[in-house]
N, C-alpha and C positions, 0 to 999 in steps of 0.2 A: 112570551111577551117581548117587548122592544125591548126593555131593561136585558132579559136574558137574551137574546140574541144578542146585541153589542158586546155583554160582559162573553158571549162565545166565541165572539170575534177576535174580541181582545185576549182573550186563552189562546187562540190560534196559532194569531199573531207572537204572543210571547212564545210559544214551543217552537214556532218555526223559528225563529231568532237564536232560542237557544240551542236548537238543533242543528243549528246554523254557526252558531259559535263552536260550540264542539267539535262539528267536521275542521273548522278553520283550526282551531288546537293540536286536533289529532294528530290533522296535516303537519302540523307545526313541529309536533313532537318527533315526524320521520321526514324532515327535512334539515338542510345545512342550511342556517340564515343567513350566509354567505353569497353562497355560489347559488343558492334554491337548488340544488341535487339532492336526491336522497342524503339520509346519515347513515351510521354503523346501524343504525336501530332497521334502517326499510331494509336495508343487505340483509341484516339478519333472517326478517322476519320473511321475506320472500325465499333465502335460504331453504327456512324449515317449510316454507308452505310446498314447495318444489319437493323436501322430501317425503312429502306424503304422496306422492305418486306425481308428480309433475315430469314436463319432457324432459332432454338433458339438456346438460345446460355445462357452460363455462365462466371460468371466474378468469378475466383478470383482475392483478394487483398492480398500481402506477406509483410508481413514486418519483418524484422529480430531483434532476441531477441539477446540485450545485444551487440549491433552493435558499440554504441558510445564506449565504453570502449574498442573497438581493434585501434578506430582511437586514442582513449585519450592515450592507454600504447604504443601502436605498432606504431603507427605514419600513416597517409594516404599512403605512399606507399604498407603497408599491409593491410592497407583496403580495395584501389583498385587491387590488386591481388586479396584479399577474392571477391569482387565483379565481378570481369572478370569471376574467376572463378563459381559464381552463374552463371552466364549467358551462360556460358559450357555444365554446368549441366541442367538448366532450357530446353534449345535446344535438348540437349539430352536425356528427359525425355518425349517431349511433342507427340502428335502421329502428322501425317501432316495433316497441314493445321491448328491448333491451333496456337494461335498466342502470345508471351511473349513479356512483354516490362519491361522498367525501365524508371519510373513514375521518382526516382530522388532520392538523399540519398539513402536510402537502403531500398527503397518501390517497389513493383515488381506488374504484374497484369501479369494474365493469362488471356486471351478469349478463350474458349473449345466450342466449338460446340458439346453438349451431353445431352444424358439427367441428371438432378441433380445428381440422384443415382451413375451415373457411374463417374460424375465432382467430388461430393465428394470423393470417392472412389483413383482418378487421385492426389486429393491433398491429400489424407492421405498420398498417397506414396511418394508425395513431401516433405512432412514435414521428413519423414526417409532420401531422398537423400540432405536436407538441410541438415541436422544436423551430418553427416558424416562429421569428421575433413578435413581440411584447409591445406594443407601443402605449408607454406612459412617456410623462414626462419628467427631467428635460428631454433623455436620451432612450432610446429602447433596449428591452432587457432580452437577453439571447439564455435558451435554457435547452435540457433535454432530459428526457423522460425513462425509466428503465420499467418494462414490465416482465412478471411472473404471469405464466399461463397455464392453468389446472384444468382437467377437463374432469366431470363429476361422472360422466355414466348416467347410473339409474344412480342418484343420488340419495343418500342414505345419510352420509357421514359426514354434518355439516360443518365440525370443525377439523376431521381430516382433509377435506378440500380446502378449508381455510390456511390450515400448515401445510398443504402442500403446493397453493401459489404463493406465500409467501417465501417458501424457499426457492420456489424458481425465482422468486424477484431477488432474493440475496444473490443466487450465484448472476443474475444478469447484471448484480454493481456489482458483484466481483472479478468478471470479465470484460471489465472495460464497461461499461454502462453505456445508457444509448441504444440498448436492445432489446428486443424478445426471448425471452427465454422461457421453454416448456419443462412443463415436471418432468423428473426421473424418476424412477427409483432408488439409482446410483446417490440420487443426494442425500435419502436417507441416510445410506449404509456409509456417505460423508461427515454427513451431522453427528451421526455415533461415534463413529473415530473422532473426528473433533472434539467433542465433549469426552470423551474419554483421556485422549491426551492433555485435553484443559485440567481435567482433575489430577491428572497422575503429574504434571508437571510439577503442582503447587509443594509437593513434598518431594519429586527430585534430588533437591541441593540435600536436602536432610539427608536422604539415604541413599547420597553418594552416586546416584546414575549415572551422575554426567566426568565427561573425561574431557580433555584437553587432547588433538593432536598437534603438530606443527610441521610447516610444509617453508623447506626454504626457496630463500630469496637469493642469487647467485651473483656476481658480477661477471661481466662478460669479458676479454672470451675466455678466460680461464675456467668458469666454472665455480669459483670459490662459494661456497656458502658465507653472507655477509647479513645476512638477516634473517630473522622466520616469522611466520605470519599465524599467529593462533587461532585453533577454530573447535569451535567445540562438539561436542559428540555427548550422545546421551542414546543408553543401552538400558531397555526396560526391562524387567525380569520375566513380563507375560507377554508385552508386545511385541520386546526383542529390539534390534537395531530403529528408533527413530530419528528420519533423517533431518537434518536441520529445518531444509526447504518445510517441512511441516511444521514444526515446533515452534521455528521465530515467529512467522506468524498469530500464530496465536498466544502466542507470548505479547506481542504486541497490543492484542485486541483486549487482551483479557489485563493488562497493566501488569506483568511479570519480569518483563522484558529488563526493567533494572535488575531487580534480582540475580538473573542468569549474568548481566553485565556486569554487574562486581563480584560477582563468582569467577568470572573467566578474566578478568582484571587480577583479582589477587591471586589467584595459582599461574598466570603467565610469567607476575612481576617474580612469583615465589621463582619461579624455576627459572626467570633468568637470572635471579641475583647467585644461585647454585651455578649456573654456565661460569659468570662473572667469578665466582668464590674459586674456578677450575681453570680459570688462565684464558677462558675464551670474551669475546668481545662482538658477539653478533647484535646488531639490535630488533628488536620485538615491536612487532605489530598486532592492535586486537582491534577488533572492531566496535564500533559503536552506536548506539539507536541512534534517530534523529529525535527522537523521546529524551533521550538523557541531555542532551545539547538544549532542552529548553526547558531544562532544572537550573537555577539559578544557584542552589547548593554542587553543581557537577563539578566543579573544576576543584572546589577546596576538596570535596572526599576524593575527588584523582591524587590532587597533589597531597596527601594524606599516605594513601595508598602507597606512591611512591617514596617517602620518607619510611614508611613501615619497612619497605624490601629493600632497602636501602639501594634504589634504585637509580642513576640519574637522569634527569627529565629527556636529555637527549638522547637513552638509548631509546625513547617508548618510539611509537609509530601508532596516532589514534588513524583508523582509518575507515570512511565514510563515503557510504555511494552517492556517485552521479546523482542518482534518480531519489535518491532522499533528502538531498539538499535543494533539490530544485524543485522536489512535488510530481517528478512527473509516475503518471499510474501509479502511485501512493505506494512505490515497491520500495522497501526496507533493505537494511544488512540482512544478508541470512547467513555470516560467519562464512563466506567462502562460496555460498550458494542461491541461485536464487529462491526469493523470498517475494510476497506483496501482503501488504497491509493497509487498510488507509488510516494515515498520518496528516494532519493539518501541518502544513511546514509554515512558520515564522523565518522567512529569508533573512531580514536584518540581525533577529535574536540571535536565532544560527552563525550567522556573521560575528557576530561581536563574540559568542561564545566561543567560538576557535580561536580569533586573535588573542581571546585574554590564553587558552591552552599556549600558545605560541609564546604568548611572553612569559609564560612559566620556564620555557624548554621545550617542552613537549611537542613533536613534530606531527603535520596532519596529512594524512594521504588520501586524495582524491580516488575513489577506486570504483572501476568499471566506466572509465571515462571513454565515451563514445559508444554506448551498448545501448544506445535508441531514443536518446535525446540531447539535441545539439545547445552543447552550455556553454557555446568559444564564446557568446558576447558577454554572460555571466560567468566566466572564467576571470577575469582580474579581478572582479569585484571576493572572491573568496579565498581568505587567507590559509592557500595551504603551500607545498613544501614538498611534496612529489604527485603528482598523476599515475594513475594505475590505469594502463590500457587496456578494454577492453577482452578478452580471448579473442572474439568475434572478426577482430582485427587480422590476429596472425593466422588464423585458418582463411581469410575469406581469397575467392580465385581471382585471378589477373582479371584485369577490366576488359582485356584484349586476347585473343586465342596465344600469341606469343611474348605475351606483357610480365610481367616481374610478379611470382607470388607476395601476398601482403601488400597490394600496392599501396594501404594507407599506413602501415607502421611509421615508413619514413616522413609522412607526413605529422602523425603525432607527437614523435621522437622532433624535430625541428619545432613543432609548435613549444611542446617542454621546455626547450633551450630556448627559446626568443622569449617565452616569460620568466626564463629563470628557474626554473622547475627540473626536480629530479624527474625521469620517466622509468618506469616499471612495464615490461612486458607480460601480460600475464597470458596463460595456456598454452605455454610451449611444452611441444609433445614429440615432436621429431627433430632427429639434426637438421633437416635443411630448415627448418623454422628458425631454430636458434640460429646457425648462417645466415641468413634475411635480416632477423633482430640486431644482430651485430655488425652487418652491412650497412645496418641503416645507422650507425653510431648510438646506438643505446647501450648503456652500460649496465643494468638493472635487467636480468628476468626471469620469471615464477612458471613451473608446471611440472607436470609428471618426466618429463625428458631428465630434470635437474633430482626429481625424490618427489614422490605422493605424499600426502601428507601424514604423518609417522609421528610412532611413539617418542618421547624425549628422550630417550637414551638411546636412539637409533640417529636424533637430531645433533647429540654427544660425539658420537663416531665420527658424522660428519666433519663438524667442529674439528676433531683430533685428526684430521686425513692432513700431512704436508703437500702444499701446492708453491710451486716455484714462484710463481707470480704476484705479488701481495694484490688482493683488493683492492680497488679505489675506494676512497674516503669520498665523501658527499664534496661538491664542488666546489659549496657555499656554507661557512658557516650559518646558523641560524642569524649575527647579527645582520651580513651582507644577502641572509633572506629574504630579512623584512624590509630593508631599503630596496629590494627588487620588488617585492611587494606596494611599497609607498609610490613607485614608480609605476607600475602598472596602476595603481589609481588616480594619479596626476594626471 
């Protein structure tokens, strides 16, 4: 009849509708309401459908460099614009049938059905169409992109491929970002040593691993030993010798990094106040995170510290790389070696936290200055009290076939003196180096030519050796420091 015909209509009508809303949900469910890319849920689920016999396929992982800082200055309305706009780009870069999602924050994943060669090849060129500026307003946002790249095979192992582009994308921010990086294997057999000495670290101090050497500081041209520079060492009972270059780091990552500082604080200050107790008068230098420079409790447990060893402030020497006061490649102290971590650096914090060390006593050493990022225009603005010259300096060859070894010592050594500044040579290894260092009027220099770095009672000897020549004393007492300092900020 007409009655059932219309009410059949109207069924129709409703299932199509609601068959019709349901596709639109589904959709919903494996989409970003953002960008409209896929979510973690379509990666997934195409994942697993691939490993039921699907072709091979490659995964990358994206993640964007220096992302938080457009949410932290610009505000999230320009972060999601930058991000809509990725997902524009990503769409329009991809060939069909490759599949882009947004994993969440500002982490992206590609699925390429190709082979490696040609997937790698797809994200070099992504990384160029990343990194092409951002046009909001007022001003446009500049960014850049690090991808991991795993290649699946006959796909089986959905979350093994998932851990294994995600660690190519760690080591691609860990070499500088801005890159491609493909899996290894080697990264594995990384990640286990890493987590291994992450855990073996945390109990360390307890069971005594770690040792202190000291490596002196000379004055020129006699030779004397005038200072020594502490650095620590840590001897595992199954790993054996771990060298620093591994350890700070992950000391830093993992928040240990004070620990190990006031470890190497209080058995420096112990054993010099025992020099001090033996008629000697060297001063001590340790190193410092750029972590503990922005504890606000830092300076009272230093000056704590040194009341305990009955220590005074002006023998200490806190010393603090180039490249961690200034942020550049997020590289860390590694106690004598290099080190990289990433560290958010607060430049002013940092600043005021030295000057208050400074008005304690306590003297601050610039170190590694000139070792691949040029700090001369932020040089006055940081209150320290010696520079420590790069190694890189006294090995590097004449600019000219018949030109003067070290041609830049003599120019650092002059820079130190025009702001007032003690200078330090560090890895001198030969006598004609140390000849150069002392040509160039430096009074100050560190390396294997003077003593490796050695046990403390090998640093005792030293100490007890007669040398005809006394030491120079620092040029400038600490208060005509800081009035060089006031001056360089005027």
């Amino acid at each position: 009849t007409a009655r059932q015909l219309v009410a059949a209509g109207v069924a129709h009508r409703y299932a199509r509708r609601l068959a019709e809303r349901e596709a639109y949900f589904r959709e919903m469910a494996f989409t970003d309401p953002l960008t409209g890319l896929g979510n973690r849920r379509r990666l997934m689920r195409t994942l697993y459908a691939d490993a039921l016999g699907g072709p091979p396929s490659v995964l990358l992982l994206i993640d964007l460099d220096g992302f938080k800082n457009v949410n932290d200055v610009r505000g999230h309305d320009v972060g999601d614009a930058v991000l809509v706009e990725i997902g524009r780009r990503l769409r329009a870069n991809l060939r069909p049938g490759d599949l882009a999602a947004r994993l969440g924050g500002d982490e992206f994943a590609v699925l390429m059905w190709a082979a490696p060669e040609e997937a790698y090849g797809a994200a070099q060129r992504l990384l160029g169409v990343l990194s092409d500026g951002y046009r909001v307003e007022p001003s446009p946002v500049l960014l850049s992109g690090s991808i991991g790249l795993a290649g699946a095979g006959s796909l089986t192992d959905v979350p093994g491929l998932l851990h294994n582009a995600d660690l190519a994308l760690r080591f691609a921010k860990q070499r500088g970002k801005n890159r491609v990086e493909r899996y290894d294997a080697a990264y594995d057999r990384w990640m286990r040593r890493r987590t291994t000495v992450e855990q073996e670290l945390r109990g360390a101090i307890e069971r005594e691993e770690l040792s202190l050497v000291y490596q002196p500081v000379v004055a020129l041209p006699d030779g004397r030993p005038v200072g020594v520079e502490a650095l620590v060492r840590w001897h595992h009972p199954a790993l054996g010798p771990v060298p620093a270059s591994e350890f700070v780091p992950v000391a830093e990552e993992f928040g240990l990094i004070g620990r190990v500082d006031r470890w190497v604080l209080h058995q420096a200050c112990h054993q010099l106040s025992r020099w001090m107790a033996d008629g000697h008068d060297p001063w001590l230098s340790v190193n410092v995170s750029v972590r503990d420079l922005h504890l606000p409790e830092y300076v009272a447990q230093l000056v704590e510290v040194l009341r305990a060893h009955r220590v005074p402030a002006g023998r200490l020497v806190l010393e603090v790389t180039e490249s961690a006061v200034f942020g550049w490649a997020q590289s860390q102290p590694g106690y004598g070696e290099t080190s990289t971590a990433r560290v958010e650096v607060d430049l002013p914090e940092v600043v005021g936290r030295l000057a208050e060390l400074r008005a304690h006593g306590v003297r601050v050493a610039l170190d590694g200055f000139g070792g691949g990022y040029s700090a001369l225009g932020q040089l006055p603005r940081i209150p320290v009290d010696l520079i420590k010259i790069d190694k890189g300096f006294v090995s590097a060859p004449p600019t000219e076939p018949d030109g003067a070894p070290a041609p830049l010592v003599p120019v650092a050594v002059a820079l130190g003196a025009q702001l007032g500044l003690e200078v330090v040579v560090e890895g001198v290894r030969t006598a004609a180096q140390r000849e150069t260092v002392a040509a160039a009027g430096c009074r100050l220099a560190q390396g294997d030519l003077f003593g490796p770095p050695m046990p403390a009672e090998h640093v005792e000897a030293l100490l007890a050796r007669p040398f005809l020549i006394p030491a120079p004393r620092p040029a400038q007492d600490l208060g005509q420091v800081d009035s060089a300092h006031e001056m360089r900020q005027s």
